[in-house]
Structure formats: C-alpha cells, structure tokens
C-alpha positions, 0 to 999 in steps of 0.5 A, a space after each residue: 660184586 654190584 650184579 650180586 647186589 642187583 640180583 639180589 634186589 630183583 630176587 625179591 622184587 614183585 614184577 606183577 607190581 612192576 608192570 602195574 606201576 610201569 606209567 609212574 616208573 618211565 617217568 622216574 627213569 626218564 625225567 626223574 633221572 635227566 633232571 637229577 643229572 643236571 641238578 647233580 652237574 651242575 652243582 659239582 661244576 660251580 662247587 668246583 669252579 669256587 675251589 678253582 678246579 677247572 674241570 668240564 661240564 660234561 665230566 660233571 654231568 658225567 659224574 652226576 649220572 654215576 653218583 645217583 643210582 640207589 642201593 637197591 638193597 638198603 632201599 628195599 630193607 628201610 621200606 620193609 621196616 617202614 611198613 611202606 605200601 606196596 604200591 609205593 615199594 613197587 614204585 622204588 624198587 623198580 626204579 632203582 632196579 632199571 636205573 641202576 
C-alpha cells in the first residue's frame, strides 16, 4: 500500500521545481533527518528508561528514523489548501518524497 501512496505523491510533484530547490533539499535530507533522528532517540531512550523499560539506544534511533517520515499526500493536500507557495510546496514535497 505505501508505493501506492508514494506513487501518488511523486504523481503530482513538480520535478522542475525539484531540481531548482535541489541545495535546500540535500540539506533537509541529510542534516534535517540526522538531527530528528537523534532528537527522536533520544527521547524515546530516556522516556523509556523513566518507565523502567531497559531497551538499547541504537533500537531507539532505529525507531526514530522509522517514525519521522511524512504522508506525502496529506502534506501535499493541507499545502494545497493553504495556498502555500510553490517554492516552499517544492521544498516539502521533495523532501518527503526522498526521505520516505
């Protein structure tokens, strides 16, 4: 069901305003990621240490990774709605696109 989803979302994406954002993008999918990663991590591992759940800091960075990707659709949807700008709906839908 998630390729579905994924086609979907690249189905009405603008690859022309891809590549023109493509600087601001690399740095969403590296940086932006890395550091909501260990954001994410970090806080499942301590919330789960205060409930006395021993569980490893690398399965909490696991978990972190998996649980920050976007909907594309839903993303792409409440930007339509919102009258967002192209230059920032090319931003969004391109990064969650690639880091999905």
């Amino acid at each position: 069901m998630l390729s579905f989803l994924f086609f979907a979302g690249a189905l009405h994406t603008n690859f022309v305003q891809l590549r023109v954002q493509r600087w601001p993008l690399l740095v969403f999918l590296t940086i932006g990621v890395l550091v909501s990663t260990l954001l994410v991590g970090t806080v499942t591992y301590f919330v789960l240490q205060l409930i006395s759940l021993e569980v490893s800091y690398i399965y909490c960075l696991l978990f972190g990774a998996l649980i920050l990707p976007m909907d594309t659709i839903a993303v792409l949807g409440i930007l339509k709605k919102a009258g967002a700008p192209k230059k920032l709906e090319g931003k969004i839908a391109g990064e969650s696109l690639f880091n999905d």
